[in-house]
VOGU-3710 file (C-alpha; in Angstrom, 3 decimals, decimal comma):
1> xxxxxxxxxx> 128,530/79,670/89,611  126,608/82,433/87,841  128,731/85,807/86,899  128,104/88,794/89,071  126,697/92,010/86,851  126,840/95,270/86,849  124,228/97,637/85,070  125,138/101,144/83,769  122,085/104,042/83,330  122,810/107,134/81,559
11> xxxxxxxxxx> 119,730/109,094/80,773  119,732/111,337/78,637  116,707/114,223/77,292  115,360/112,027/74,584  116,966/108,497/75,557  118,391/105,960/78,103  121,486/104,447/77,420  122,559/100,940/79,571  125,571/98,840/79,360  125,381/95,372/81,349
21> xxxxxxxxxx> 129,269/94,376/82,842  130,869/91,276/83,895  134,267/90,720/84,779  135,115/94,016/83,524  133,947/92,987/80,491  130,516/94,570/78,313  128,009/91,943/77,699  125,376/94,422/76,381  124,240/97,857/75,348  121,793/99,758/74,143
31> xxxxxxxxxx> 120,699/102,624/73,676  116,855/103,372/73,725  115,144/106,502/72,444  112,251/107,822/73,594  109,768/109,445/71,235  108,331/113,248/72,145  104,976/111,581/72,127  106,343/109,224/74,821  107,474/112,088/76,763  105,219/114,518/76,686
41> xxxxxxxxxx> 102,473/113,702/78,702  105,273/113,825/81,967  105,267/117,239/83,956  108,411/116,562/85,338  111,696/115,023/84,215  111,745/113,240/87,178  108,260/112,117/86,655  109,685/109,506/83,785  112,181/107,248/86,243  108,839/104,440/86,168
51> xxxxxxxxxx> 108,302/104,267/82,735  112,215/104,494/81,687  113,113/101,720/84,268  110,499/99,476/82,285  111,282/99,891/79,513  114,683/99,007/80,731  113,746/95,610/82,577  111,987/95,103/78,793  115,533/94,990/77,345  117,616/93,582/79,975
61> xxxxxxxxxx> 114,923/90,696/79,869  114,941/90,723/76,157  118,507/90,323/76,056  118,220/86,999/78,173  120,213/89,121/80,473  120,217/87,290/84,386  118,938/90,233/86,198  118,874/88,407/89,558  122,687/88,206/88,965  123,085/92,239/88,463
71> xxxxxxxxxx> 125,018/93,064/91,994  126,017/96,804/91,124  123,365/99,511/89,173  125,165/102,699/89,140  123,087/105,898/87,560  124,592/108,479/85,749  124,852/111,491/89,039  122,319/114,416/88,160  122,173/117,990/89,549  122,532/117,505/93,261
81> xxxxxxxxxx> 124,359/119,672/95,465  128,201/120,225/94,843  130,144/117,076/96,376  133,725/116,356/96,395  134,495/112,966/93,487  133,286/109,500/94,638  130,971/106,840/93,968  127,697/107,617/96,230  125,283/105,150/97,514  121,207/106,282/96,704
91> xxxxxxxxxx> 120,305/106,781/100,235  117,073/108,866/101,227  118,400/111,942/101,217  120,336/111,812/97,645  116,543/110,691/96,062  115,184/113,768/97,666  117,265/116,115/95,874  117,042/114,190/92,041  113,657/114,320/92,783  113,458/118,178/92,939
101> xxxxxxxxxx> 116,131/119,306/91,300  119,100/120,766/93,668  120,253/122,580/90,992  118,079/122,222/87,666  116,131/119,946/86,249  117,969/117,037/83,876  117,668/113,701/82,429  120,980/112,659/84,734  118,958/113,518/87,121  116,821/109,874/86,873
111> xxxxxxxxxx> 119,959/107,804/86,784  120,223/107,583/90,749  116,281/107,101/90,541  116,365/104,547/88,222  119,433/102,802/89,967  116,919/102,435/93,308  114,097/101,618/92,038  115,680/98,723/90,020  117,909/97,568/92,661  114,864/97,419/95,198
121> xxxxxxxxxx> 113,336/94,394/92,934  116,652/92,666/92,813  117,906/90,795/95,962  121,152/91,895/97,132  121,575/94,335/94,643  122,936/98,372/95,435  122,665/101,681/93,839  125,148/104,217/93,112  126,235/107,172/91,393  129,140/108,532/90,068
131> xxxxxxxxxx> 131,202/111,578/89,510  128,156/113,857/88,967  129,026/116,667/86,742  128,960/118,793/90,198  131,645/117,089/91,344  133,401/120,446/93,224  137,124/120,072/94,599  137,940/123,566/93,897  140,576/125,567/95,861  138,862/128,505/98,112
141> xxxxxxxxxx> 140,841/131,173/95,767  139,650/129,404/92,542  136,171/130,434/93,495  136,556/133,989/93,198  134,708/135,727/90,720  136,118/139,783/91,280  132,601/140,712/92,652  131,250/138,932/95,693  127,739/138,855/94,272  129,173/135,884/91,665
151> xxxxxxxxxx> 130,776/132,846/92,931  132,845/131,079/90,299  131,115/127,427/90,419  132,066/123,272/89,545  130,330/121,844/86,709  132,064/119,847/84,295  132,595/116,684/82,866  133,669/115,036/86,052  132,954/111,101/85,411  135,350/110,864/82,041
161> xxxxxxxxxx> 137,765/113,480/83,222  138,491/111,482/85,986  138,184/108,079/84,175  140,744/109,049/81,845  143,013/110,962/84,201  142,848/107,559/86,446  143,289/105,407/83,034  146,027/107,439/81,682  147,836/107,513/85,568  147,520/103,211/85,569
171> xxxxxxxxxx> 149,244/102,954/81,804  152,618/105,576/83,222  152,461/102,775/86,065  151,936/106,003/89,097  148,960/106,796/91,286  146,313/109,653/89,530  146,450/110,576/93,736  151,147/111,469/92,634  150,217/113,127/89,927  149,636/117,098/88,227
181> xxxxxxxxxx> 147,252/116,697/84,959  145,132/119,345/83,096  142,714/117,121/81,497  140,285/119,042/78,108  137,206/116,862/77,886  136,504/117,892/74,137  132,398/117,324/73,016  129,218/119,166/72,719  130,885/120,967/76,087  134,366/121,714/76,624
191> xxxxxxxxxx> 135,859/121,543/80,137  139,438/121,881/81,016  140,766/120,912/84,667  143,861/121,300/86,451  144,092/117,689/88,685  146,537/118,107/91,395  147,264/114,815/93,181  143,494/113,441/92,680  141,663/116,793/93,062  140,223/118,646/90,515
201> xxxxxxxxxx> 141,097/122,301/92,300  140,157/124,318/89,222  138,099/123,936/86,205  135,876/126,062/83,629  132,219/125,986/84,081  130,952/124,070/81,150  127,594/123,868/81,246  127,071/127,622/80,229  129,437/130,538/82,060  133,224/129,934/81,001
211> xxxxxxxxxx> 136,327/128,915/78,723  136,613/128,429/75,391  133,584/128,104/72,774  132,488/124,685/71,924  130,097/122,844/69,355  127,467/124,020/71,132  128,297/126,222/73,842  129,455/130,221/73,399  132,294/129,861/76,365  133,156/133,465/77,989
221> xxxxxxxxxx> 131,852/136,372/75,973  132,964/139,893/76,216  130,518/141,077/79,659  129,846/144,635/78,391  128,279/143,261/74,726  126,634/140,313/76,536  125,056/143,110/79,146  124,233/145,207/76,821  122,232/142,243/74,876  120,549/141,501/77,865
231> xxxxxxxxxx> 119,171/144,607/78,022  118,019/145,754/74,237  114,520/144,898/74,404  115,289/142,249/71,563  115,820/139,091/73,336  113,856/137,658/76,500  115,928/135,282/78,840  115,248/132,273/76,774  116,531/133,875/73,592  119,243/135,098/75,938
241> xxxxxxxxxx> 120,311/131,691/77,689  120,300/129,344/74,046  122,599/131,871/72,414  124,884/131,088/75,662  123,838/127,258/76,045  122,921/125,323/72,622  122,706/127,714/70,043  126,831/128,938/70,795  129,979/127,904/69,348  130,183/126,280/66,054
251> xxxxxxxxxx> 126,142/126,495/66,026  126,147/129,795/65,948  129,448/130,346/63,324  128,701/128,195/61,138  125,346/126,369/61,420  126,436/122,893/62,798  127,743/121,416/66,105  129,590/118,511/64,095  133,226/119,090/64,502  133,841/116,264/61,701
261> xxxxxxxxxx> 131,719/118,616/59,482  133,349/121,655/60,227  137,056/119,447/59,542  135,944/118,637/56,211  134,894/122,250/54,865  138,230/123,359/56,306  139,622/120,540/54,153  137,904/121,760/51,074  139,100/124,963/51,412  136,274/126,875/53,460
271> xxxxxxxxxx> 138,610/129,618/55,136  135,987/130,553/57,410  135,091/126,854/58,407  139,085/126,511/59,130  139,305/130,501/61,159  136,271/129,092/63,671  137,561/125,442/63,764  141,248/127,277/64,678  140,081/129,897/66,931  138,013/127,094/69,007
281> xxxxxxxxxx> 141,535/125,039/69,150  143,244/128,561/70,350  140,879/128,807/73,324  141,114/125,389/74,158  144,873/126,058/74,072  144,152/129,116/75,778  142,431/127,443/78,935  145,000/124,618/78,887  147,774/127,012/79,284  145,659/129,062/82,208
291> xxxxxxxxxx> 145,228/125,483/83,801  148,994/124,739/83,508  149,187/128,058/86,120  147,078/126,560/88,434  149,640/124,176/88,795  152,512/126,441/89,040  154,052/124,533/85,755  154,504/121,291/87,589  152,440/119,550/84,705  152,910/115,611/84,401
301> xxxxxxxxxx> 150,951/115,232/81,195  147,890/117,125/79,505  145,025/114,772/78,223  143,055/115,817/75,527  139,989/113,191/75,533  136,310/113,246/74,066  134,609/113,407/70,844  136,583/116,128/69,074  139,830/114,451/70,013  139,367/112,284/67,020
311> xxxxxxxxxx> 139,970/115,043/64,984  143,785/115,307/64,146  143,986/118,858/62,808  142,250/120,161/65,554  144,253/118,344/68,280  147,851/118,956/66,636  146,307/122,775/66,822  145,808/122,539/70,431  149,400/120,341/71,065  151,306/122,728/68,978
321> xxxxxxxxxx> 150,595/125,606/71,420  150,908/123,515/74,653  153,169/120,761/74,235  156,124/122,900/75,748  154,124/122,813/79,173  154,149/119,092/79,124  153,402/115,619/77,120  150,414/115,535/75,269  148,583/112,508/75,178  144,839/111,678/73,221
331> xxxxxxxxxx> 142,448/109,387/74,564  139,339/109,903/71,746  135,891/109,517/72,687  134,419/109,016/75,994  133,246/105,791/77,154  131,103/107,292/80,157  129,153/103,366/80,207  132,289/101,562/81,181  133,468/104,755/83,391  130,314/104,536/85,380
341> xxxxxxxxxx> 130,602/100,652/85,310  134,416/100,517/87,128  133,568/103,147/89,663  130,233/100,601/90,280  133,069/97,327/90,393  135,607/99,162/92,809  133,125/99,623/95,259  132,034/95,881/94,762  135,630/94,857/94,752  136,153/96,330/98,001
351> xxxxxxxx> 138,868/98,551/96,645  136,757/102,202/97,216  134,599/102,777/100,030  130,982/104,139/98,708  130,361/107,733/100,308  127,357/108,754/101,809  125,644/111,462/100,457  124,339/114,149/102,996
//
């Protein structure tokens, strides 16, 4: 009897990553970059789901991978409309809104795509998606801004957040649904939620508005300066937005979005490498404590997971200012392929019910 699969698609701006699972166990991955050149003759973002999806039967097939076996294909979620955490099934109306963009265009936004396309050439097989990063559980009072014009909003780093907040629940032996976790997703983008009994009801906004400064990201800046920026003639929206969104953080400190690089000047004795590295750890603190209110102190544990958490002196900066609100525990790294991959297998194994998204 042949093993049932289960393909994983993460696009991202300049590649496709895809992770083949059976049994719970990988079997392959790659990941497969896609030159400019490749790119550029495509209006849209969306406009690229054909030619990624053949290049992706090119290395399933390459692999000797059985792709009439592959049962599950669950995309990385895009920028659809906020929805409450799940593992959706690509129906109609989903593919409308990756196609246009609910709420920006991005490469996440082909995974679902992808997913369809590929499962419609493979009998039997289904599409999903999976804890988009506009996952929204957010309590009514957490969306207030302080001026109705500005709603406070969900995006975040929903699919490892919850993978490790479920992870971390299974190895304490008690339901994620029992318990109170504030969760700091450490990368490129920092988020920090508050999980209360399976629901994220409060988080920062990650992709660009809120929280502490990242590699890459400025986090909240003083609103007077920032309006007062805005408005000097020196900058147009662009210049405006990067400073905010890719050019922030550790970028714009220091010149690098490597948080192993900034370690190792701090190591060698750069004091202002070691200020920036400790003053991102503060926020993160910072946020982490805020987060802890949310739950009126009732905090089981506080995770402190992706890339950065490999980095010892910056996490035992972050647990030395939080550890009196509860245990601190480190999962490194985020392993988003086998994330989406177990969501994919629980709906397969009959243990989660997919949603439909409308």
């Amino acid at each position: 009897m042949k093993e049932d699969l289960i393909l994983a698609i993460n696009p991202g701006s300049t590649s496709t990553k895809i992770a083949v699972f059976g049994n719970k166990k990988e079997v392959f991955l790659k990941t497969i970059r896609h030159s400019a050149e490749q790119l550029q003759n495509f209006k849209k973002i969306t406009d690229q789901y054909g030619f990624r999806k053949q290049i992706i039967m090119e290395e399933l097939e390459g692999a000797s991978i059985e792709v009439k076996n592959i049962k599950v294909i669950v995309g990385r979620g895009g920028l659809v409309k906020p929805i409450p955490s799940g593992v959706y099934r690509v129906n109609k109306r989903l593919m409308e809104d990756l196609k246009i963009g609910f709420l920006g265009q991005h490469a996440s936004n082909l995974g679902g795509l992808i997913a369809q396309d590929l499962a419609e050439s493979i009998p039997g097989a289904s599409a999903y998606i999976a804890d988009p990063v506009v996952v929204d559980e957010l309590n009514d009072i957490a969306r207030i801004s302080g001026h109705p014009e500005f709603e406070r909003v969900s995006i975040f780093h929903a699919l490892n957040q919850k993978a490790i907040a479920r992870q971390h629940a299974k190895s304490v032996s008690v339901s994620y649904e029992d318990m109170n976790l504030v969760v700091a997703h450490l990368g490129g983008g920092i988020s920090v939620g508050a999980h209360c009994k399976g629901r994220v009801i409060d988080v920062n906004q990650a992709l660009d508005g809120e929280g502490p400064f990242s590699p890459e990201r400025s986090g909240t800046l003083p609103a007077g300066a920032l309006v007062a920026m805005c408005f000097s003639g020196k900058y147009s929206e662009e210049e405006i937005r990067d400073k905010i969104t890719g050019k922030g953080g550790l970028v714009a400190y220091l010149g690098t979005n490597d948080a192993y690089e900034v370690e190792k000047r701090a190591r060698a004795g750069d004091q202002k490498a070691k200020l920036i590295q400790d003053a991102m750890a503060y926020q993160v603190a910072k946020e982490i404590g805020a987060m802890s209110t949310v739950l009126k102190g009732e905090v089981d544990a506080i995770l402190l997971t992706g890339g950065i958490a490999y980095g010892k002196p910056f996490v035992e900066a972050v647990s030395e200012r939080v550890r009196h609100l509860g245990p601190v525990y480190v999962y490194p790294g985020e392993d988003e392929m086998r994330a989406l991959a177990m969501n994919g297998l629980m709906v397969f194994n009959g243990d989660i019910e997919a949603m439909e998204y409308e």
